[in-house]
N, C-alpha and C positions, 0 to 999 in steps of 0.2 A: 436228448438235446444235441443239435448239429453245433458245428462249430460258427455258422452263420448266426445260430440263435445267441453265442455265448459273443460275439461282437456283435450284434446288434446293442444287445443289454450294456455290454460295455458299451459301445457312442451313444446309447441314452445316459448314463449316467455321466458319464464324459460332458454331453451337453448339457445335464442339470449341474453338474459342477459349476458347468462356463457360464451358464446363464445365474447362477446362483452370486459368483463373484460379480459378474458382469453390474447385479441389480445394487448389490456391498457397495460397489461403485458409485453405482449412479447415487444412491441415496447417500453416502458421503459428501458426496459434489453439490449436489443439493441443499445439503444442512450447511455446509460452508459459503455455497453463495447467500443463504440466507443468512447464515450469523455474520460474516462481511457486513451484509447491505444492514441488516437491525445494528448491528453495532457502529459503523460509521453515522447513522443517522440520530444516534443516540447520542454518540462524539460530537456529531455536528450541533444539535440544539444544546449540549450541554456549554460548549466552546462559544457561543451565540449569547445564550442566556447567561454566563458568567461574566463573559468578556466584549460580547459585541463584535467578535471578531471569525469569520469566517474560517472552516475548517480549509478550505483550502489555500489561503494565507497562510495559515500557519504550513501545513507543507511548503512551501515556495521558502517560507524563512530559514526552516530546518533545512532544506537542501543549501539554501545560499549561504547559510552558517556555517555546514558541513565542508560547503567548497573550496578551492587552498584561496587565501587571502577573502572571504565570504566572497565571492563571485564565481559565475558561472556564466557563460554567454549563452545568449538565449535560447539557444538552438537545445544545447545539455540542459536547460533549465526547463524546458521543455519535455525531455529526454524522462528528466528525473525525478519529475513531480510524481505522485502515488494518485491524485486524487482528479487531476483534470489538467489533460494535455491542451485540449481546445482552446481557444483564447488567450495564450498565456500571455501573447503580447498585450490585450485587455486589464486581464489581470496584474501585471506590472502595471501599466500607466494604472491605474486607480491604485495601487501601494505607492507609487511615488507621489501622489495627490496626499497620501497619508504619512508619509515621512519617514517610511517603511526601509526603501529599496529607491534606491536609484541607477538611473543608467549612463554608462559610460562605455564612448568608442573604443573597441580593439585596433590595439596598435599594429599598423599595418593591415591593414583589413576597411576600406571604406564603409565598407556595407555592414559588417558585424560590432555587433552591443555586445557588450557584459549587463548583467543586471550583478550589483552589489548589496550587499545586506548594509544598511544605515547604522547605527547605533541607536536609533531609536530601535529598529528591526531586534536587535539583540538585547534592548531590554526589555521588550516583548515576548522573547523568550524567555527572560528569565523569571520574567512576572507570571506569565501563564504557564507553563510547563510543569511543576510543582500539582497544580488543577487539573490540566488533563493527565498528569501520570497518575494522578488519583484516580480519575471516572474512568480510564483504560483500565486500571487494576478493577474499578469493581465489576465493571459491565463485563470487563472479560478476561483478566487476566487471571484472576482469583481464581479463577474456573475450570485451572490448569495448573496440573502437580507439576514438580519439579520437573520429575521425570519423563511425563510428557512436554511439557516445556522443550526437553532437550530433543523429543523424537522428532517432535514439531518440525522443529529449527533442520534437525537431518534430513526429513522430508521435504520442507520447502526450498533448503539449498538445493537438493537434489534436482526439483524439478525446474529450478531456474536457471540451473545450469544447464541441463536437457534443452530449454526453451532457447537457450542462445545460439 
């Protein structure tokens, strides 16, 4: 055996490695955009069917809840929604039609809105939230030990940090 045969064999296996993790990959990427898309849509009709209320309402609330004094100016609330950036100025005017969220001028700023969380908005949450922590625990939360729970969390910081 020349030493050309013995790197040869070595970059074949070399490349059955690469291609081996390569596929690890992709088929994890894959079973996450699936369980994503089947679970949000599960969240969605469950959040519908319970409450009449759209999943992506309820994001808009949670961020404007989360935000200091519940507001966000449009532009961040836009920013920080998880579920649908498009139309968000849409989607505010019909929560304000609902008693949800209203909007209010930044001061000093002609042109920039805040959108505020209502007190209707936050007892909205606190009527619903209890319901969907439940159906997220069973559709998918339940479905994840602890300890993966934590690898999760290491991993997804990870990459969104990367991303920024």
């Amino acid at each position: 055996m020349t030493s050309n045969d013995t790197q040869n064999g070595n970059t074949r296996k070399a490349n059955t490695r690469n291609a081996n993790t390569q596929n690890t990959h992709l088929q994890m990427w894959r079973s996450f955009l699936q369980t994503h898309s089947t679970v949000v849509k599960h969240l969605e009709r469950r959040m519908e069917e319970q409450h009449g209320l759209a999943l992506s309402w309820w994001d808009v609330l949670i961020q404007l809840a989360d935000g200091p004094e519940g507001r966000l100016r449009m532009g961040e609330l836009a920013e920080s929604v998880l579920l649908t950036r498009s139309g968000i100025t849409r989607l505010v005017d019909r929560m304000i039609v609902a008693g949800l969220v209203d909007r209010e001028p930044c001061p000093g700023d002609r042109r920039g809105y805040y959108a505020v969380i209502t007190q209707a908005g936050l007892d909205t949450i606190e009527k619903i939230g209890p319901d969907h922590s439940k159906d997220a625990w069973e559709v998918f939360l339940r479905h994840i030990s602890q300890e993966e729970a934590a690898l999760l969390g290491q991993v997804f910081s990870r990459v969104l940090s990367a991303s920024l």
